[in-house]
C-alpha positions as CSV (number, residue, x, y, z in Angstrom):
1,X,-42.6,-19.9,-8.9
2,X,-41.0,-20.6,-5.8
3,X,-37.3,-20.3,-5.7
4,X,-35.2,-22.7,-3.5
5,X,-32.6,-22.2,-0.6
6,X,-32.6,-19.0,1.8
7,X,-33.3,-15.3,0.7
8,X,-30.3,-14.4,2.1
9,X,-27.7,-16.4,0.3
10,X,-27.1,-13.5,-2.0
11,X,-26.4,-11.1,0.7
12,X,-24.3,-13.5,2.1
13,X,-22.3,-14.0,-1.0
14,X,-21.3,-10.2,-1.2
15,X,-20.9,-9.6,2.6
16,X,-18.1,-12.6,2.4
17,X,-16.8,-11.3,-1.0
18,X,-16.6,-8.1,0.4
19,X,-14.7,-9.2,3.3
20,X,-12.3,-11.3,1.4
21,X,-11.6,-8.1,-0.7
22,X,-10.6,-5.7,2.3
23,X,-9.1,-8.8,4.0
24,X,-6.8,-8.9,1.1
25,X,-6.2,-5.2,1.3
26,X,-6.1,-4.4,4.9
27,X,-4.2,-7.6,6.9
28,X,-1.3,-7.1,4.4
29,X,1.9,-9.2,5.3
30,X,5.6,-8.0,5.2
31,X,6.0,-10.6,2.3
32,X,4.0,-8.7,0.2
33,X,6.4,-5.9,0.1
34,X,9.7,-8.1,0.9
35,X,13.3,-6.3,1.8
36,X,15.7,-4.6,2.0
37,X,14.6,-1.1,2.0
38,X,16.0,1.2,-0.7
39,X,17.3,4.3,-0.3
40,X,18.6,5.1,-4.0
41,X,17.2,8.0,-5.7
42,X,14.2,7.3,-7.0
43,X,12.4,10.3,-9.5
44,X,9.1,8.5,-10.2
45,X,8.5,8.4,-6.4
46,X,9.8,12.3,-5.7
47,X,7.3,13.1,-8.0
48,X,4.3,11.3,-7.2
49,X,5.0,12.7,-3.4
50,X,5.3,16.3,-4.5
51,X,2.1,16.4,-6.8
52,X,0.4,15.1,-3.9
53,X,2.0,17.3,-1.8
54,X,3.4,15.3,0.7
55,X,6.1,17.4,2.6
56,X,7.0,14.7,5.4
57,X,9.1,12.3,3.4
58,X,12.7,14.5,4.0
59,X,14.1,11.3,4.6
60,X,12.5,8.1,2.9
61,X,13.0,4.2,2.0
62,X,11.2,2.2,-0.4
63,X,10.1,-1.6,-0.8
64,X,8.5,-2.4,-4.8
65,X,5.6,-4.7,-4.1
66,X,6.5,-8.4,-4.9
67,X,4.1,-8.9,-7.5
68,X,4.1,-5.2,-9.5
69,X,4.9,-4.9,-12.7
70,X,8.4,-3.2,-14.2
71,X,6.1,-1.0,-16.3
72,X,3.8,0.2,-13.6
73,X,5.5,-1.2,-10.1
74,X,3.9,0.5,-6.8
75,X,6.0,1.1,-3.7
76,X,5.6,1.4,-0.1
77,X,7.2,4.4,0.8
78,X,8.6,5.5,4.6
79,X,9.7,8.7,5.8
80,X,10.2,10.9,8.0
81,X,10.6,14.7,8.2
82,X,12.8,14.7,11.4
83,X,14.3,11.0,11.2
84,X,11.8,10.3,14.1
85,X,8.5,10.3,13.3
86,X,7.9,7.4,10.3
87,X,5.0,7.5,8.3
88,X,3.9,5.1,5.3
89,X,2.7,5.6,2.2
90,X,1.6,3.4,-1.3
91,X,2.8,5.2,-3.9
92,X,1.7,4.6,-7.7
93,X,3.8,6.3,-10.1
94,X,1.6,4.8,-13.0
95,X,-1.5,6.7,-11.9
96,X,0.7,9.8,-10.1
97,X,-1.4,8.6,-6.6
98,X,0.1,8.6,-3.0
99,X,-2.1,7.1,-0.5
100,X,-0.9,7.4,3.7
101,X,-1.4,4.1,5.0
102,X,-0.7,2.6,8.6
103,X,-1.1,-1.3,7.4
104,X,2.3,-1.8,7.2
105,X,3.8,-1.3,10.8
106,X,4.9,-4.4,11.3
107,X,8.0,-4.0,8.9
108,X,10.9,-2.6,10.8
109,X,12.0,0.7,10.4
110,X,14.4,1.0,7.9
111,X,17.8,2.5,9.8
């Protein structure tokens, strides 16, 4: 049986899906994690950075994402160790993950 249209549509199909899903992930905008920065104490997020031991965040601000739930919201995190260098991280207290990301340095620094 001959099949119709080009071998390659299927290949296609998951080259542009898989696009679309990093596209999503990577190119990020500030509205997805929308302002002000937070600097109240937050223990969820203390935690989740010592058990992954992350020891730069002396100093830190944090934005919930926009569409996270109350139950199980994620954060992007900043900090810095010396108030100079800032570095970013996606913190999940639900699952107890930290991940270092540079996607977001486009949002202003918080002070």
């Amino acid at each position: 049986m001959k099949r119709s249209g080009s071998p390659y549509a299927g290949l296609l199909a998951t080259i542009l899906l898989a696009v679309g899903i990093v596209g999503w992930v990577v190119f990020s905008s500030t509205e997805e994690y929308p302002g002000p920065w937070m600097s109240s104490p937050n223990p969820s997020i203390v935690e989740v950075l010592a058990q992954n031991n992350i020891q730069d965040c002396g100093e830190f601000y944090y934005r919930k994402r926009r569409d996270s739930s109350n139950t199980f919201p994620d954060y992007l995190v900043r900090c810095a160790a010396d108030g100079v260098t800032w570095n970013d991280y996606l913190v999940f207290p639900g699952t107890d993950t930290a991940l270092e990301t540079e996607d977001y340095g486009e949002i202003s620094i918080p002070r």
